[in-house]
C-alpha positions in Angstrom: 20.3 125.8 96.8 22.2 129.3 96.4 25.5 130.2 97.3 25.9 132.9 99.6 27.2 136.1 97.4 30.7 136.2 97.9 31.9 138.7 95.5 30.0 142.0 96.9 30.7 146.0 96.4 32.9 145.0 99.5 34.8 142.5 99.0 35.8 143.8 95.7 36.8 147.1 97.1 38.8 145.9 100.3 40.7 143.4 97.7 41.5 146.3 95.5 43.0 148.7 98.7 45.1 145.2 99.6 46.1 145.3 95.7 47.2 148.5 95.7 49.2 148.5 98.9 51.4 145.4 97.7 51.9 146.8 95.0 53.6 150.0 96.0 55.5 147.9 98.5 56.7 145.5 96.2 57.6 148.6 93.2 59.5 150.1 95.7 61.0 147.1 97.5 63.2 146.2 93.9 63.8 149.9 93.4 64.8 152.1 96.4 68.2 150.6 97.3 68.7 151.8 93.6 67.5 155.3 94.3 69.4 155.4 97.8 72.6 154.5 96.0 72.1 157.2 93.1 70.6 160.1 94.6 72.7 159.8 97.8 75.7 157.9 96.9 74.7 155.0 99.8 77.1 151.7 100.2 75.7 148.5 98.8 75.2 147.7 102.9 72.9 151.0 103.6 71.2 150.7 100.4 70.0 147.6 101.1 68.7 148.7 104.8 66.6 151.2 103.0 65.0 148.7 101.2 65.1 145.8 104.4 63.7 148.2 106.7 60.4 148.3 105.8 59.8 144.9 106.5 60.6 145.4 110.2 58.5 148.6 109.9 55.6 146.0 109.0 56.0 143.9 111.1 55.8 146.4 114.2 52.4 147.9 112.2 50.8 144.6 112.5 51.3 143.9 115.8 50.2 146.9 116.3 47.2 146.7 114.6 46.3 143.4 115.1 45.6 144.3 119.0 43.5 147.7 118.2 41.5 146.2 115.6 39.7 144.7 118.8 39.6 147.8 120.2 38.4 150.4 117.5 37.5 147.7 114.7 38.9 146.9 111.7 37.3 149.9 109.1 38.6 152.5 111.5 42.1 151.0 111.8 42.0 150.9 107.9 41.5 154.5 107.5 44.4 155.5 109.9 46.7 153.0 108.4 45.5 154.2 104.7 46.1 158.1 106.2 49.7 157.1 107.7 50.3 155.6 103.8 49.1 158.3 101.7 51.7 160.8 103.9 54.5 158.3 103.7 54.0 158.3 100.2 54.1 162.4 99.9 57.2 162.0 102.6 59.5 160.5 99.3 59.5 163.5 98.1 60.7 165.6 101.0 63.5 163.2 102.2 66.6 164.4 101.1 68.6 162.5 102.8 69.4 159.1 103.8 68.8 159.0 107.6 65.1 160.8 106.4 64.7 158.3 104.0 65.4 155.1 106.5 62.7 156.6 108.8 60.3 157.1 105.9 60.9 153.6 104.8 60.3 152.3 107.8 57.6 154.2 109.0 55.6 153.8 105.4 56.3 149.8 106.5 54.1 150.3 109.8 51.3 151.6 107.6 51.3 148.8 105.2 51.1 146.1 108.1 48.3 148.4 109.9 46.6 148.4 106.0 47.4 144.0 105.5 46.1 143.5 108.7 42.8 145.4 108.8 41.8 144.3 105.0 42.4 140.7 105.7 40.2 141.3 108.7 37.6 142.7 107.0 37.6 140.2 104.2 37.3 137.6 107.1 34.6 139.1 108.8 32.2 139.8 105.3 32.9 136.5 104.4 30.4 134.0 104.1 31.4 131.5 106.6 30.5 128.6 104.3 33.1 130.0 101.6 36.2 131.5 103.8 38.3 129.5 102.2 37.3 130.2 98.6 37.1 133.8 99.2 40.3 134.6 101.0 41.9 132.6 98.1 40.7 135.1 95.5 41.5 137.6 98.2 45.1 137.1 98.6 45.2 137.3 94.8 45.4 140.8 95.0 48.8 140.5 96.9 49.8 137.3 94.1 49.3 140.1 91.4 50.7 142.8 92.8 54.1 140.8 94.0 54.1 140.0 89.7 53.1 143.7 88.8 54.6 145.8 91.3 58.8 144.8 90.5 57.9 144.6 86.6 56.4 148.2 87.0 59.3 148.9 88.9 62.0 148.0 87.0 60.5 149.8 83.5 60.4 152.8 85.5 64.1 152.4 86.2 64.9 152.8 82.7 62.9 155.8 82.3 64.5 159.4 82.3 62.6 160.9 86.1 61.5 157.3 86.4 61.6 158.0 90.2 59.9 161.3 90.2 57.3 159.6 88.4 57.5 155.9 90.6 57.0 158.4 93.3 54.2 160.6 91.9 52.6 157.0 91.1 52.5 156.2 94.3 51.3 158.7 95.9 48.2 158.4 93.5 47.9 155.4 94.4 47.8 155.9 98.1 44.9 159.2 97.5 42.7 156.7 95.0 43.1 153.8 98.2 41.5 156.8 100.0 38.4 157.5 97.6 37.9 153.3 97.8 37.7 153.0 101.0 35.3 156.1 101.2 33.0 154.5 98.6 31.8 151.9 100.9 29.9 151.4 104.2 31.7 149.3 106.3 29.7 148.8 109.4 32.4 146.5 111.5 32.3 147.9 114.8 34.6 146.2 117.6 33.3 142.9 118.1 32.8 142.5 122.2 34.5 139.6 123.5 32.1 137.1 125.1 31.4 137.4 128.6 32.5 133.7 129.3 35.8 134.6 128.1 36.2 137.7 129.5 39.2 136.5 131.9 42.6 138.3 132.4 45.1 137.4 129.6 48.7 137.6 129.3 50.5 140.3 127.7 52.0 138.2 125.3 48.0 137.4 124.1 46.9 140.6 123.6 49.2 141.2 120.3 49.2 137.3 119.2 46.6 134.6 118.7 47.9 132.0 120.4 45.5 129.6 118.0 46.8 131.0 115.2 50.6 130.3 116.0 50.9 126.3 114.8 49.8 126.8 111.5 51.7 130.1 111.4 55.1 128.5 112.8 54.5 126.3 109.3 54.2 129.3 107.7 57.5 130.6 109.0 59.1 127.6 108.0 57.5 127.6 104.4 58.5 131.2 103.9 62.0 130.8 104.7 62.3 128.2 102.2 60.7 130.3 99.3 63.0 133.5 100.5 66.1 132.5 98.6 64.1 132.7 95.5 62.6 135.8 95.8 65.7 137.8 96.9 68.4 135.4 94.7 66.3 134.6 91.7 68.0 137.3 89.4 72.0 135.7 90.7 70.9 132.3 90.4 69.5 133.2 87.0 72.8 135.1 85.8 75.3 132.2 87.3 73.5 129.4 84.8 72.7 131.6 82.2 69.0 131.8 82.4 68.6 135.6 82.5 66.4 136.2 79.4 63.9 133.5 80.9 64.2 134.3 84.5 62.5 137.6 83.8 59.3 134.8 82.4 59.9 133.3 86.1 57.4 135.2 88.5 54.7 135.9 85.6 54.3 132.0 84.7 53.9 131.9 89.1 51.4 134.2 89.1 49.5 132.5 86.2 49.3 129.2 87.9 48.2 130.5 90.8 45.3 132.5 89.3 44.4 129.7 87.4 44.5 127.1 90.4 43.0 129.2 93.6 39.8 128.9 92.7 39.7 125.3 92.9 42.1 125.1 96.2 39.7 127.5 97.6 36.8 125.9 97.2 37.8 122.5 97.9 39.3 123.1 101.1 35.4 124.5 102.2 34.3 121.6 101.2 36.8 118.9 101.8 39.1 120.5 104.7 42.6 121.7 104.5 44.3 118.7 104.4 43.6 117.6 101.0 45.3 120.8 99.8 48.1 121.3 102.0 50.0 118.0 101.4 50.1 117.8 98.2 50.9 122.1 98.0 53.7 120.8 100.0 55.1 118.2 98.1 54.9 119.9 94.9 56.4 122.8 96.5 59.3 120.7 97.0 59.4 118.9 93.5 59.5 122.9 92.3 62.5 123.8 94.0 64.2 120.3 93.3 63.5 121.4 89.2 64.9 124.9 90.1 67.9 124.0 91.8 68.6 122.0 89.3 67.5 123.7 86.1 70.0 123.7 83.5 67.8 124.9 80.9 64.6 127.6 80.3 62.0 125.4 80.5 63.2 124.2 83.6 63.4 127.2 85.5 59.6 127.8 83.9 58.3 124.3 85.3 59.8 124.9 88.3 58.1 128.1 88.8 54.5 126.5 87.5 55.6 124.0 90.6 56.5 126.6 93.1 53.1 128.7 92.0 50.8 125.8 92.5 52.6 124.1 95.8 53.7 127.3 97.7 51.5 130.2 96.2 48.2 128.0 97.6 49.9 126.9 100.7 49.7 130.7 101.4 46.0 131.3 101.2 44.7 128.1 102.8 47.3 128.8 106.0 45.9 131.6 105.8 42.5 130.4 106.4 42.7 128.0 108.8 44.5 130.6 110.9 41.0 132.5 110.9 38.7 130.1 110.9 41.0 128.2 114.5 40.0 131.6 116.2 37.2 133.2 117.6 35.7 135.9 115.4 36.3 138.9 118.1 40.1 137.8 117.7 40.1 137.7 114.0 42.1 140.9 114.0 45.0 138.5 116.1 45.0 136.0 114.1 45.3 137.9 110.5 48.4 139.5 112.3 49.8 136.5 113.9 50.1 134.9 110.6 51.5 137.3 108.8 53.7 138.5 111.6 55.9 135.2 111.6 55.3 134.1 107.8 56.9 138.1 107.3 59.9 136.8 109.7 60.5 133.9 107.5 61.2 135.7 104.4 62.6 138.4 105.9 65.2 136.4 108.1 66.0 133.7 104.9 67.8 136.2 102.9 69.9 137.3 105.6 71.1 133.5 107.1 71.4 131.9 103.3 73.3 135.1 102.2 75.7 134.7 104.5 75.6 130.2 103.4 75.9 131.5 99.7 79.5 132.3 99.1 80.7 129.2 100.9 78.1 126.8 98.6 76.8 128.1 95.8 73.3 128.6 94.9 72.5 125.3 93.4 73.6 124.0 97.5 71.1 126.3 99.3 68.0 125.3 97.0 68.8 121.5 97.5 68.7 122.1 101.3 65.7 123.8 101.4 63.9 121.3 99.3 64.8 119.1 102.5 63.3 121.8 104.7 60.1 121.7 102.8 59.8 118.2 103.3 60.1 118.9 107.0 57.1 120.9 107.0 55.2 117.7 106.1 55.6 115.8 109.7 55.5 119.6 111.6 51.8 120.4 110.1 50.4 116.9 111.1 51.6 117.6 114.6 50.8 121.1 114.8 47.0 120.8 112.5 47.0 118.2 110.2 45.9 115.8 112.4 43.0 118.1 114.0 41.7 119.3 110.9 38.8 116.8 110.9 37.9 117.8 113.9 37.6 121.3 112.6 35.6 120.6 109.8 33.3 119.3 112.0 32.7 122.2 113.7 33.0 125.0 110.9 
């Protein structure tokens, strides 16, 4: 029996756009408090607002585009939110100063949510529905890679003479060739009409969130808040246990393990349902940052990343899944957003409560108590899915 094609002209393509989006965002999210504080002489504070604020920006693009994606369809949100990039990228060069620079930040954020939200809707909807799972793992791959290239990129350029002049010029590229991608295919998704049965008046509150998608995504808040302090503390941690030279291995050994596992997770969650995935993602989440808060030595902080890859990095995609495949496909659009809208919160919120933990604790204290935070999230899925995902196989 053959397998329904998964990897066509586009899927490739709308994988590539997503690439190249995270990318810029993550280039720029390790290097623009930088610029801000040499080019305009910005406080540690403002500098890192430039860089926070485009995370709020995204977050207000998605729930924006997760409620007109119904309305106009997915390809056609794409093109404005790839329009509103490319000009946000030209923007860097004309603000020349901060207050410009804060609002160019933050509305280049409101374009990247619009462009995450329409390409994971897209990929959902040309998805074979017998291989979602597998093929929104190798989808979210393109954001893995990019959150591995984009800061190394970054950071080389910052050592360069006009490194920002050509980060910038980069980018902007990067945003026109997104452009020419998107223009190479013939995406016929057209608003999906909601059924007539279900055509009843909804609450506000319903119209920019899938209410479906929110128990699984609530995990996702709660998983994402617990991987924050790496992310944002990783190079401190590294410095105060003298671990620099290997912490720079730290996010390329993630990235490995999770190219080298997703294809497996992806596949055997189609087959076999979510569960068999997501509690033992968990747990080995947890046994990674156990290792890391812990590690003493480089092969430690490398083990803990293989860990983190395999448990947290697959968490992400399969979450990710069963927030589509809980919805309706005319509400897609809702639940792509809804997801990312409150796993976005959790790392965005986890720097700022554990930075203000950090000084009275030490790093070592926050990564032990998050490890008991993943474990947490063990109980809270069964309630919330775990113990309807049967169920759900039954009827996907």
């Amino acid at each position: 029996m053959n397998k329904e094609k998964l990897w066509t002209k586009d899927f490739i393509i709308v994988s590539t756009i997503n690439f190249l989006a995270t990318l810029v965002y993550f280039l720029l999210l390790v290097t623009i408090a930088s610029y801000a504080k040499s080019e305009f002489e910005a406080s540690t504070s403002t500098a890192g607002l430039v860089s926070s604020i485009f995370i709020i920006g995204s977050l207000i693009g998605r729930l924006g585009a997760g409620r007109f994606i119904g309305i106009k369809g997915p390809t056609n949100i794409l093109w404005v939110g790839l329009s509103f990039f490319t000009i946000t990228s030209l923007f860097y060069f004309l603000a020349n100063s901060i207050p410009l620079l804060l609002v160019n930040r933050l509305a280049q954020g409101v374009a990247v949510g619009i462009i995450g939200t329409a390409t994971g809707t897209i990929v959902a909807h040309i998805l074979p529905r017998a291989r979602k799972g597998e093929g929104i793992g190798y989808f979210s791959l393109s954001a893995v890679l990019a959150t591995a290239i984009g800061p190394f990129i970054g950071i080389l350029l910052l050592k360069m003479e006009n490194g920002f002049t050509i980060m910038f010029t980069m980018n902007l590229a990067l945003s026109i060739l997104c452009i020419l991608f998107l223009a190479a295919v013939k995406l016929k998704l057209a608003p999906i009409k909601q059924p007539e049965k279900t055509e009843v008046k909804s609450s506000i509150l319903s119209q920019f969130i899938e209410p479906k998608a929110v128990p699984i995504s609530f995990v996702a808040l709660i998983i994402g808040f617990s991987y924050s302090g790496v992310m944002t503390f990783l190079s401190f941690y590294a410095e105060s246990i003298n671990l620099v030279s290997v912490a720079s291995y730290f996010f390329l050994v993630y990235a490995i393990v999770i190219i080298i596992s997703r294809p497996f997770t992806g596949k055997l969650m189609d087959t076999k349902g979510a569960n068999i995935i997501v509690y033992p993602c968990i747990v080995l989440f947890a046994i990674g940052m156990l290792l890391f808060s812990q590690a003493s030595a480089g092969w430690m902080l490398l083990l803990a990343a293989a860990f983190i890859g395999i448990g947290y990095g697959n968490f992400n995609s399969v979450a990710q899944t069963i927030a589509v495949k809980v919805t309706e496909p005319h509400r897609f659009g809702l639940a792509t957003a809804t997801y990312f809208i409150l796993f976005d919160i959790g790392l965005g919120v986890g720097p700022y409560i554990l930075g203000f933990i950090v000084p009275n604790t030490g790093y070592r204290t926050i990564f032990v108590a998050m490890v008991a935070v993943i474990v947490i999230c063990i109980p809270v899925y069964y309630l919330l899915h775990g113990r309807k995902d049967r169920e759900l196989m039954k009827i996907v």
